[in-house]
C-alpha positions, 0 to 999 in steps of 0.5 A: 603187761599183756600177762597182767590183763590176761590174768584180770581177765580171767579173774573177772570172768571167774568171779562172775560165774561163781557170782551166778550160783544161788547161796544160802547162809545155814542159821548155824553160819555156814554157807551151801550154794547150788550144786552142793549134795543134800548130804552136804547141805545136811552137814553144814547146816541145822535140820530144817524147820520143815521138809516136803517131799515129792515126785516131778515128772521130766521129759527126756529124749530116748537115744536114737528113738524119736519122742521123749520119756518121761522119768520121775525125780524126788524132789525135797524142798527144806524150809528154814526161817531166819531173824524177823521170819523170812522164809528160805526154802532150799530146793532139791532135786535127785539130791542137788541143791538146785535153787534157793528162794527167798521170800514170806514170812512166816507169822 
């Protein structure tokens, strides 16, 4: 019996963590979540309806050194639109998928 709450437990704990990561369904159906590359996510799903790239600057701590750093990532944000027009926008950062946002539409 304790086995058997043992195992619920985790289980539950589990599906929760995996509950926290954003997921996105390609219009070709497939689905990428946060943490996949930008090499998967161009795999699994059909090229965007449109693609922005930029820079965004990140503070680093230097090692041993007091003060920060700041370093230059890309960042690629995807666009997608499915159904009635929703806008998806897929958001890359150093070629991880890193957030998902939903919302607008596109007319």
């Amino acid at each position: 019996m304790k086995r058997l709450f043992v195992m619920c437990t985790v289980a539950i704990l589990f599906s929760a963590l995996q509950a926290s990561a954003d997921n996105f369904r390609c219009p070709n159906g497939n689905i990428v979540s946060t943490g996949d590359s930008i090499s998967t996510v161009a795999v699994k799903c059909d090229p965007p309806a449109g693609l922005f790239k930029r820079e965004e600057p990140l503070e680093i701590s230097s090692d041993g050194m007091r003060g920060t750093k700041t370093v230059y990532i890309e960042v690629q944000e995807w666009t997608y639109t499915q159904g009635s027009g929703l806008l998806h926008t897929l958001i890359f950062r150093n070629g991880v998928l890193s957030e998902v946002r939903t919302g607008g539409f596109v007319q």
